[in-house]
C-alpha positions in Angstrom: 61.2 9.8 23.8 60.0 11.0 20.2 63.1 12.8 19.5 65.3 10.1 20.5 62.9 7.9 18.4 63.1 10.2 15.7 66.7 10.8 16.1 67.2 7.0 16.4 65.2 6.8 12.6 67.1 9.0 11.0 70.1 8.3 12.1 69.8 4.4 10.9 68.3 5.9 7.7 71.6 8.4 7.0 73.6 5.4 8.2 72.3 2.7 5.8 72.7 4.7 2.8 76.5 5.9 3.6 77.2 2.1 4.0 75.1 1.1 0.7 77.2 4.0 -1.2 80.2 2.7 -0.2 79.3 -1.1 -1.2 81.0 -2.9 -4.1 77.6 -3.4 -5.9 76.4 -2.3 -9.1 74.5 0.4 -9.8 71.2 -1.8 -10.2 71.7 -3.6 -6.8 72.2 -0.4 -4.8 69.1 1.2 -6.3 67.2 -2.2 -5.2 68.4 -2.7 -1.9 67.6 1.4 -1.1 64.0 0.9 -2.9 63.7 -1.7 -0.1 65.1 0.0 2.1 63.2 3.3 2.4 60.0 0.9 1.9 61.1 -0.8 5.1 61.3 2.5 6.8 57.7 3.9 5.3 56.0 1.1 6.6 58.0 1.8 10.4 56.8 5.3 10.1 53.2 4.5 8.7 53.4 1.8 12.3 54.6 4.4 14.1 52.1 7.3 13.0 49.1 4.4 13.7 50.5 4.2 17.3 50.5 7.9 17.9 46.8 7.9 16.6 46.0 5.7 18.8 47.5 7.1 21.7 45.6 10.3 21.0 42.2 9.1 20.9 43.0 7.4 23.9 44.5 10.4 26.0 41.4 12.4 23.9 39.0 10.3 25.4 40.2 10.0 29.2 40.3 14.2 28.9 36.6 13.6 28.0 35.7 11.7 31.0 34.6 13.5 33.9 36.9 13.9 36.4 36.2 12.6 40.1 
């Protein structure tokens, strides 16, 4: 599932800035619109990485429990 996620990221990334290259704006506006778009994705990935976190310490803590 993280690859595909991953994949799935990058992908939409690569895709968005072929399609913003190609767009009959100025100079000024492209630069904008991929500012806002690679904050966009940060803020996914900063999401993301807090999820993982979280789904360590969870996992980290039932390995800590004893087992039955």
């Amino acid at each position: 599932m993280k690859g595909f996620t991953n994949g799935l990221l990058f992908g939409a990334l690569i895709g968005g800035a072929i399609a913003l290259l190609f767009a009959p704006k100025t100079g000024a506006e492209t630069r904008e619109v991929l500012k806002d778009k690679i904050n966009k994705a940060k803020e996914e990935l900063e999401k993301k990485k807090k999820e993982l976190e979280e789904m360590e310490q969870k996992l980290r803590s039932q390995a800590d429990e004893p087992q039955a």
